[in-house]
Structures are given as C-alpha cells and as structure tokens.
VMD Tcl script that draws the C-alpha trace (Angstrom):
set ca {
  {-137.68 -198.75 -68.35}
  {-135.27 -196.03 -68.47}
  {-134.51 -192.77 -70.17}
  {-131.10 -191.87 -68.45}
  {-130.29 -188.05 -67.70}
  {-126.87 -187.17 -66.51}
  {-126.43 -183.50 -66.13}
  {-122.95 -181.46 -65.02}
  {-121.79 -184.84 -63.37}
  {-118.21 -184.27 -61.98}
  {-116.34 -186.93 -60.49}
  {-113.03 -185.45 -58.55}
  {-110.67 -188.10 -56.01}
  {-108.83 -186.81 -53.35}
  {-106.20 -188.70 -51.28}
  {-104.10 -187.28 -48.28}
  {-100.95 -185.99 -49.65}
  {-101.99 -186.08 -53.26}
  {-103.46 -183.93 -55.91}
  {-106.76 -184.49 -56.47}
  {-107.48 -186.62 -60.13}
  {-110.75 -185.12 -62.29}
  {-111.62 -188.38 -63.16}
  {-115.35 -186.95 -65.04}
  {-115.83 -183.38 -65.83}
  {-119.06 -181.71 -66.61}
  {-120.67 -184.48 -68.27}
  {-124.29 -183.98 -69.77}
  {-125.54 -187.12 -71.79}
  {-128.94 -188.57 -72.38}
  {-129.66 -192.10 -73.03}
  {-132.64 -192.90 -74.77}
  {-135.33 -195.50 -73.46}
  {-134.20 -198.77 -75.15}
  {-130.99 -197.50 -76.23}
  {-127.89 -199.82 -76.02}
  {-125.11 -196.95 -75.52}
  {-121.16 -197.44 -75.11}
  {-118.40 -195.42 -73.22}
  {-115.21 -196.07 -75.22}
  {-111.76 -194.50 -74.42}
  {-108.47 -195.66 -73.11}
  {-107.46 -196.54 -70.12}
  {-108.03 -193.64 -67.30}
  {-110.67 -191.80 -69.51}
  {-113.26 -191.62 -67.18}
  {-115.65 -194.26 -68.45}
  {-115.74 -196.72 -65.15}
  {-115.98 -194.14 -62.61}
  {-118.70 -192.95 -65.15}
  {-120.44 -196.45 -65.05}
  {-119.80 -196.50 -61.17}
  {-121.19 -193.36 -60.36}
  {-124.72 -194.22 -62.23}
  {-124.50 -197.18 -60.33}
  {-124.06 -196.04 -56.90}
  {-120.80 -197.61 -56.45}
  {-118.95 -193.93 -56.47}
  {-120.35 -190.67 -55.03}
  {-121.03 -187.62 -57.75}
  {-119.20 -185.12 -56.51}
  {-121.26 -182.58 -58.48}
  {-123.76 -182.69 -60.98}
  {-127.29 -184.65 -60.92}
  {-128.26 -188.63 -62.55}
  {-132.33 -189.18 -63.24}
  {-133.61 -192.83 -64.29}
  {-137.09 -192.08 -65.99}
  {-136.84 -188.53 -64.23}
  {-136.42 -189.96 -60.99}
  {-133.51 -188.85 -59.35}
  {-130.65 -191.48 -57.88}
  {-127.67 -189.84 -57.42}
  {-128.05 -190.00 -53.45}
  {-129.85 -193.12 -53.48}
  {-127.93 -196.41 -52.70}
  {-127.61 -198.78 -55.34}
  {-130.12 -201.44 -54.32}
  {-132.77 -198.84 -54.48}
  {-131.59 -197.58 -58.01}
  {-133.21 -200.48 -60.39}
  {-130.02 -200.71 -61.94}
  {-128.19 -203.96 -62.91}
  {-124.14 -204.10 -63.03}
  {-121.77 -206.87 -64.68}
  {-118.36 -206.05 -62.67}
  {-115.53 -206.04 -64.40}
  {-113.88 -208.25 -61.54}
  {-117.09 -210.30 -60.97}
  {-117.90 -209.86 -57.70}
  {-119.31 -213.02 -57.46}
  {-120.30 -215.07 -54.41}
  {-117.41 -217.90 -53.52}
  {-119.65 -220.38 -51.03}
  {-122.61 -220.05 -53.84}
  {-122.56 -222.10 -57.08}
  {-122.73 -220.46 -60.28}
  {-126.86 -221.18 -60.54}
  {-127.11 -219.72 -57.02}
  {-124.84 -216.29 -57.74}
  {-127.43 -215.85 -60.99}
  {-130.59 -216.92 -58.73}
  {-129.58 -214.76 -56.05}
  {-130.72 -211.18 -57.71}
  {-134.11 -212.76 -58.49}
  {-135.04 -213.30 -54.52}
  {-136.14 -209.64 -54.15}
  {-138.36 -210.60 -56.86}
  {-140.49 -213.10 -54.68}
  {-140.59 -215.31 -58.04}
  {-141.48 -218.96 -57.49}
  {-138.93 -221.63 -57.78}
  {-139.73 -222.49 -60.89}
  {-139.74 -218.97 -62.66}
  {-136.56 -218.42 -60.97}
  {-135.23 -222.11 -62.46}
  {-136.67 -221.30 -66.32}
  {-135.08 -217.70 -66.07}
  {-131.48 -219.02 -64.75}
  {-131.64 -221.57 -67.42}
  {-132.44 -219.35 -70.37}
  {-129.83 -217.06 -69.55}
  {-127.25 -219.74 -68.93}
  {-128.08 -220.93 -72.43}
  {-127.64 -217.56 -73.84}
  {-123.60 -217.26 -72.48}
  {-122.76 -220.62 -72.52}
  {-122.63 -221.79 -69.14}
  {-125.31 -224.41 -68.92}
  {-122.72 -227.07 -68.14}
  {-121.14 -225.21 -65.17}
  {-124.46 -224.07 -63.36}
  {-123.15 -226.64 -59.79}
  {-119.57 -225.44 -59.86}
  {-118.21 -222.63 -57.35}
  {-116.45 -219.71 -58.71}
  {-113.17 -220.91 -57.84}
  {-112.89 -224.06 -59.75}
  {-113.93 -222.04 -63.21}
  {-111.84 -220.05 -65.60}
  {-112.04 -216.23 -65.86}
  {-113.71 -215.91 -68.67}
  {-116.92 -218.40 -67.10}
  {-116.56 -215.90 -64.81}
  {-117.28 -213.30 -66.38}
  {-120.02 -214.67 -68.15}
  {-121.56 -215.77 -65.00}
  {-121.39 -212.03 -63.64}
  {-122.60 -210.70 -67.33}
  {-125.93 -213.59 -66.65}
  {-126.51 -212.18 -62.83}
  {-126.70 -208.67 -64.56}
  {-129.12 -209.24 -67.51}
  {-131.18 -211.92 -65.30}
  {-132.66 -209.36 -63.04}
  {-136.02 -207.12 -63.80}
  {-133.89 -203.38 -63.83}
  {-135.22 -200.00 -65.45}
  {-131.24 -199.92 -66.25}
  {-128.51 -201.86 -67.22}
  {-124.50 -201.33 -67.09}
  {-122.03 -203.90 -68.23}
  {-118.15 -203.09 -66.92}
  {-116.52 -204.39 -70.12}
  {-118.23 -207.25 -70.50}
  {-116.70 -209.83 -72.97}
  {-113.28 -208.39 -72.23}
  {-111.90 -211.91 -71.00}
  {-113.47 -213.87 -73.80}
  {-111.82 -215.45 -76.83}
  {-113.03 -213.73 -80.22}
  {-114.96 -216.65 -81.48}
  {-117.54 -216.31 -78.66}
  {-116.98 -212.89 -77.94}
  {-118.41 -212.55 -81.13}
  {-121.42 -214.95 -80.88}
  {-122.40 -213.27 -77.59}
  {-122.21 -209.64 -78.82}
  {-124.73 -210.99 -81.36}
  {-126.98 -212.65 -78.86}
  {-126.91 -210.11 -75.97}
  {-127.90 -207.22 -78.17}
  {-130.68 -209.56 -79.75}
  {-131.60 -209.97 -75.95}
  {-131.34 -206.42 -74.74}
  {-133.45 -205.04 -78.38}
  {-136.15 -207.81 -78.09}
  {-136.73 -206.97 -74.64}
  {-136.43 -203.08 -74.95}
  {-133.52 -203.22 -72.26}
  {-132.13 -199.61 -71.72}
  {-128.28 -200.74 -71.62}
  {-124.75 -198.74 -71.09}
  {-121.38 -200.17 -71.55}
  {-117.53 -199.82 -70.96}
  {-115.76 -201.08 -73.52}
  {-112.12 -199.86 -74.55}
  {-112.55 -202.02 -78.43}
  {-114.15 -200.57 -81.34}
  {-115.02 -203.55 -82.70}
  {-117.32 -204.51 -79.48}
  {-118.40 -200.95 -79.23}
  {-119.96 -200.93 -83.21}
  {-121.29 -204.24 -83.22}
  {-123.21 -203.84 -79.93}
  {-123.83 -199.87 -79.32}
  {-127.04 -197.35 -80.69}
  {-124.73 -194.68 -79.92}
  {-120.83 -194.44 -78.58}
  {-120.28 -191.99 -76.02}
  {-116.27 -191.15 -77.03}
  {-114.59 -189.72 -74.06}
  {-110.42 -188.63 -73.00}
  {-109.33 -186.78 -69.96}
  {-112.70 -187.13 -68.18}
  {-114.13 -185.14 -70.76}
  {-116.89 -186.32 -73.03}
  {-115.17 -185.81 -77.02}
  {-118.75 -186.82 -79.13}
  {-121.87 -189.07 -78.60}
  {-123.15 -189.91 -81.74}
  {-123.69 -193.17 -83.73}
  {-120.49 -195.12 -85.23}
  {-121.73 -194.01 -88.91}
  {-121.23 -190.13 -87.77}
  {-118.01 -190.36 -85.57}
  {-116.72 -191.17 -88.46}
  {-117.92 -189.01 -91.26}
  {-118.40 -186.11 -88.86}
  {-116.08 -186.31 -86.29}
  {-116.61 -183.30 -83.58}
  {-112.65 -183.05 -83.39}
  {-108.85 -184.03 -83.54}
  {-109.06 -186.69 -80.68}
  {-112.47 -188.44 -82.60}
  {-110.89 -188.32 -85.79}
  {-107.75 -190.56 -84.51}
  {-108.95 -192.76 -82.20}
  {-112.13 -193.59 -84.20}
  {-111.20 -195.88 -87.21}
  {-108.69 -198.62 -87.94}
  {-106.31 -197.58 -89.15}
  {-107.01 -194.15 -87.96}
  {-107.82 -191.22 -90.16}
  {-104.45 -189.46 -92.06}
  {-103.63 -185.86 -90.29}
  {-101.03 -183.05 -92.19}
  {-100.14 -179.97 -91.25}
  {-100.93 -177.21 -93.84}
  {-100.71 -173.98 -94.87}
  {-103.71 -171.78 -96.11}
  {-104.38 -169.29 -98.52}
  {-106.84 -167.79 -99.99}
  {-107.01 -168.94 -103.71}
  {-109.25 -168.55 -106.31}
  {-112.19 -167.84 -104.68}
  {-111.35 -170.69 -102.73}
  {-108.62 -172.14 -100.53}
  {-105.44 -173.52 -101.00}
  {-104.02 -176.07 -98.63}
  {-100.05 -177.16 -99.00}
  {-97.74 -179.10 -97.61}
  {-94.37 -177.50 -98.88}
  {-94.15 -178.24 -102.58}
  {-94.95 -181.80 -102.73}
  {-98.43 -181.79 -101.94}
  {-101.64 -179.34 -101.87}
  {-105.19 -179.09 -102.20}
  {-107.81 -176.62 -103.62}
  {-111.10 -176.29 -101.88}
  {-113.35 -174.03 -103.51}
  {-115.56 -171.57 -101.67}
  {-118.70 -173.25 -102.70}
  {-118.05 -176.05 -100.55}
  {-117.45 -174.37 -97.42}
  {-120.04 -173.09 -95.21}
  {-120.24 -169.42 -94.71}
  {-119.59 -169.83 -90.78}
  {-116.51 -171.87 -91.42}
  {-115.51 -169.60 -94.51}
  {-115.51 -166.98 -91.46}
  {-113.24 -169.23 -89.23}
  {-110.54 -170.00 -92.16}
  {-110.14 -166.64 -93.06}
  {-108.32 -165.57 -89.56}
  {-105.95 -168.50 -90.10}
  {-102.84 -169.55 -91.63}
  {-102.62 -172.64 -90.92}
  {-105.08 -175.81 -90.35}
  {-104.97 -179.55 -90.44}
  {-106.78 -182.05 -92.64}
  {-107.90 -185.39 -92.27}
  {-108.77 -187.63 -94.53}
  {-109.51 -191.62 -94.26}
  {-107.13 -194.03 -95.47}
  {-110.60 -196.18 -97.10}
  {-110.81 -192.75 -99.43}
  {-106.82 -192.58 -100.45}
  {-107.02 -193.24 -104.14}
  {-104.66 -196.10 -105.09}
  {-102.13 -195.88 -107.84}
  {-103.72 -192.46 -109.44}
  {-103.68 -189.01 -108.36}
  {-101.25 -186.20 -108.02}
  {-99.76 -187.09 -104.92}
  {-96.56 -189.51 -105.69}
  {-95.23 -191.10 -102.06}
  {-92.37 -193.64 -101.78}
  {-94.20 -197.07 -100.33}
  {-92.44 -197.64 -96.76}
  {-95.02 -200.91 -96.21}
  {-97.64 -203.02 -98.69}
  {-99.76 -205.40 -96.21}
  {-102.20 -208.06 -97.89}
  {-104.74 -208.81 -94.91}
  {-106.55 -211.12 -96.82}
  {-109.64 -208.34 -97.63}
  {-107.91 -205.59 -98.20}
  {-104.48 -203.59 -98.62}
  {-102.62 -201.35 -96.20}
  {-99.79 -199.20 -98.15}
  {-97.95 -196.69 -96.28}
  {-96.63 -193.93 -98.15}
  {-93.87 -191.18 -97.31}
  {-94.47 -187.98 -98.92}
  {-92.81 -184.41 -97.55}
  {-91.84 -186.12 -95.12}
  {-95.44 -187.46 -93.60}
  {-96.68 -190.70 -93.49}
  {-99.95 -191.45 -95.71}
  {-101.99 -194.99 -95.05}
  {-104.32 -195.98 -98.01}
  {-106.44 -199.02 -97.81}
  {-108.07 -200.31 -100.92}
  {-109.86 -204.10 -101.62}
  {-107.61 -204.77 -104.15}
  {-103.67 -205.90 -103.78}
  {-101.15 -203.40 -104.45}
  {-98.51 -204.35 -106.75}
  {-95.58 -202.19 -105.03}
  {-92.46 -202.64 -102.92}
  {-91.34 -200.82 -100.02}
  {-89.36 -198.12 -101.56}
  {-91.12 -198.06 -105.11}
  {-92.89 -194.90 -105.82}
  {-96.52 -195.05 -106.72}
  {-99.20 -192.12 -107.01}
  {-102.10 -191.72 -104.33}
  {-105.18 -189.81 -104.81}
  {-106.73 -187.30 -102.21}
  {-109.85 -185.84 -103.35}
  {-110.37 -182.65 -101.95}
  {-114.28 -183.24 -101.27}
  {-113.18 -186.18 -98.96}
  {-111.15 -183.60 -96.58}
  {-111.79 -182.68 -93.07}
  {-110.33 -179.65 -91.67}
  {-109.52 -178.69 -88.25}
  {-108.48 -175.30 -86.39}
  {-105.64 -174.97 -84.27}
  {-108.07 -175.63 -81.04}
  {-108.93 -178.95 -82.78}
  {-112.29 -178.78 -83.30}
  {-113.60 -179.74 -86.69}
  {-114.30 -176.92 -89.16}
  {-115.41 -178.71 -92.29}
  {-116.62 -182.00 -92.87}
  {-115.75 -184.24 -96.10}
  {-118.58 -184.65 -97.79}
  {-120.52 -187.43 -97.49}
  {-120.41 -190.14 -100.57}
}
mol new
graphics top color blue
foreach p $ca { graphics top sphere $p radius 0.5 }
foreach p [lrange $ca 0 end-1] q [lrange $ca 1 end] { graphics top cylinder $p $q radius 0.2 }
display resetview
C-alpha cells in the first residue's frame, strides 16, 4: 500500500453570482509508499480541498491522482481504498461508538471476533476503551474526534488521510497520541497524509511537510530542510517559532565579495567564495535583496550589531530578546538568560555564513550554511 501521484491537480469553485475561488493550483507531489506526509498552511490554503479531492469527497477540476499507479480521480470514494478521519466526524448518531469503528470493517467479511480484537486495540490506542456503548451525542468533542481518527486507522486502506486530527485534543494527550499513531502508522508501513495547521503536530508526526499558501504548493521537504533551506520568503516566515529575522538591504559589490547594509547601523560582507556561481550571476543585476537569518543563530551579547532591547522573555529553556536596530526589529533566542532591560543596549552577533538571501521575486538565492 500506496505510492501517491498527484499531477497538475487544480481545484477551482464556482457559485452563481460569484467569482470563482482557485482553491489548488497546479499541484504535482509524490508521496512515498510508507510515508507519513503533512499539508500545513493557514486557514484557506488549499490543504482540505487538497485532502478532499484525494479522497473523493471534491471533484478535480483538472489534473490527475494515482494510488500505486492506479488512477482514482473519477472513481467514487468507496472504491478508492482510502481511509478519512473528518474533521467534523461524520459519525453515525443511532450507532454506538464500538459500532461507528466496527462499521468500516463489514466490507471486510471479518468474523466477529477479528472485528471485536481490532475495535479493541484501536480503542486502546486513543483512549476510548471506556466509551465503546455510548452514542455520539452524549460524548465530548474531542471523544469524538478520536472515535472518527479510530474508524479511519481501523480499516485495511492502501491510503490514509487524517482532516486535522488531534485538533480538539488537550496537549497532554495530543501529545501521547502523536507518539502512538505514528508508532502505529511506521510499524504497520501505513502510507498516511495529514492536515494540520500546527508545526508542532506537523514535526513530531510528518516524513515530509508539504508547505502550501494561496493554493499553491511553497516546498515539500523534511522539517530539517524547510528550515535550513527554505525554497522562499513565505517558508522562511511561517516555518519556525519564532520565525526567521527578514531586513531589507542594499548590495554592492565589495571586495571581491558583497556588501549588504542597512543604512549605517548595520551591514554584512559575504565574500565571493561562498556564493555559488549561478547565484553570483543573480546578485549581480540587483541592488537590493533581503536576508534572513534565525533568531537560534543571533549571537547574544557580542557582535557588531548594538540594538536597544524592546523585550527579554525567560520561557523557562530559553531566552527571547527583541532588539531595535535602524529601525527593524531583531529576535535572538539563546539557552541562557539575558541579563538586560527593555531599553538597555546590548550587542548581537550575525554571522554572515548563517545568512539567507532572497531576490525581489522571493525566492531563495543563497542558503546559510549549514553548521
């Protein structure tokens, strides 16, 4: 079960008397056999109609979806092999919770007692054992959705999607089931795709994060690389907490290098050496670019750069200091506690090497190296 091939999918909505929404535009992604993949973006990105659309639950309005090369996209869902936790449940009202999980085994023909030891298991595994003879009404959202999330990963499926799955859940046991659901899905070599709108839920439980905005796919890549390489200005924000520093600079050539400033207050030298000649191409038609750089790899209290402290935030592991400099905001966060005041001025470091830089379409034309 199930290499996933989405190629040119578009997903367009049309109402009488309104303009038609792009909701997914020219989408190509693979998912690997046995690969536990996430859709993350906000709200309106594209990701559910994505999930929906692999699902059967929304027509593809262009474009072609394979399931171990076998094409679905005009099939209807009960003949796709795919397994879906809803969002909203979807659950049966006059059934009790064991019967809504039992119920997607019947097309399985499995004796009662298969169908008993396979309810149970996964009723262990989400924490529902106690409420297996209750009816969806007299149990709390968050059962709920744990009883949808055990209907999905119950079933025998080449594929399965999960509509943000432990959105409803309180942190203690969404943790403990991220834990135990991706222990489920690797043991059993479960191909698996997810909605998710949290970082957190999409790094502890995703192969590979499918980032996308505006219906467009940004990067699909693992955690490690949207974040050391990412493809862009949108990853390079919305990846990361806090997200990665941005300035506007201006460029010259400098020494066989570059130069990158920020008035008088702040600037950078890259040397040549440590750009790519394809990207030394790109940099020398343009005046002015934007870096990046993380606020784990602000130096703390050395460097050149000296910024007036506008916050100093102890979260227990580490500190967040926000520093004004020219005018921009800076966030450094180090292990160690700061020793400042808001409106002391203390000195933050920005290596060079740790820059990213990006062109004025906002695609990413260096990468910090890696350390």
């Amino acid at each position: 079960m199930g290499m996933l091939e989405l190629q040119n999918v578009d997903k367009v909505y049309r109402s009488r008397g309104k303009p038609p929404v792009h909701a997914v535009r020219a989408l190509d992604m693979t998912v690997k056999q046995g690969e536990i993949v996430a859709l993350l973006g906000s709200s309106g990105c594209g990701k559910t109609s994505t999930l929906r659309m692999i699902a059967g639950f929304e027509d593809v309005t262009s474009g072609s979806i394979a399931l171990d090369k076998r094409r679905i996209e005009a099939l209807p869902p009960a003949r796709r092999k795919v397994a879906m936790a809803f969002e909203g449940y979807s659950l049966y009202p006059p059934l009790t919770v064991r019967e809504n999980i039992a119920f997607a085994l019947k097309a399985q023909q499995l004796s009662r007692g298969e169908v008993t030891r396979r309810v149970d298991a996964i009723a262990r595994l989400v924490e529902i054992e106690d409420i297996l003879d209750a009816y969806p009404r007299a149990i709390s959202g968050g059962q709920q959705q744990r009883v949808s999330l055990a209907r999905a990963l119950v079933r025998d499926a080449d594929l399965y999607l999960l509509d943000e799955p432990m959105g409803q859940l309180e942190p203690q046991l969404r943790a403990v089931l991220r834990g135990r659901i991706k222990g489920l899905l690797a043991e059993r070599g479960m191909t698996a795709i997810f909605v998710t709108h949290d970082q957190t839920e999409a790094s502890a439980l995703a192969d590979r994060i499918a980032v996308m905005e505006d219906g467009i796919l940004q990067q699909f890549a693992s955690e490690k690389e949207l974040k050391s390489r990412p493809a862009n200005l949108f990853v390079a924000s919305f990846i990361g907490e806090p997200p990665m520093n941005l300035l506007e600079t201006e460029l010259a050539r400098a020494d066989g290098g570059y130069r990158l400033s920020i008035g008088s207050d702040m600037a950078f030298h890259i040397p040549g050496g440590a750009i790519d000649a394809v990207a030394r191409t790109m940099l020398d038609e343009m005046r002015h670019v934007r870096v990046g750089i993380r606020p784990q790899k602000v130096a703390v209290g050395t460097g050149d750069v000296r910024v007036r402290v506008v916050s100093n935030q102890w979260l227990g592991d580490q500190s967040h200091v926000a520093g004004e400099c020219a005018g921009r905001l800076l966030i450094a966060v180090t292990p160690s506690k700061v020793a400042a005041r808001p409106g002391d001025t203390i000195s933050f470091g920005l290596a060079p090497r740790h820059l990213h830089i990006f062109g004025a379409d906002g695609n990413c034309i260096r990468h910090a190296e890696v350390s």
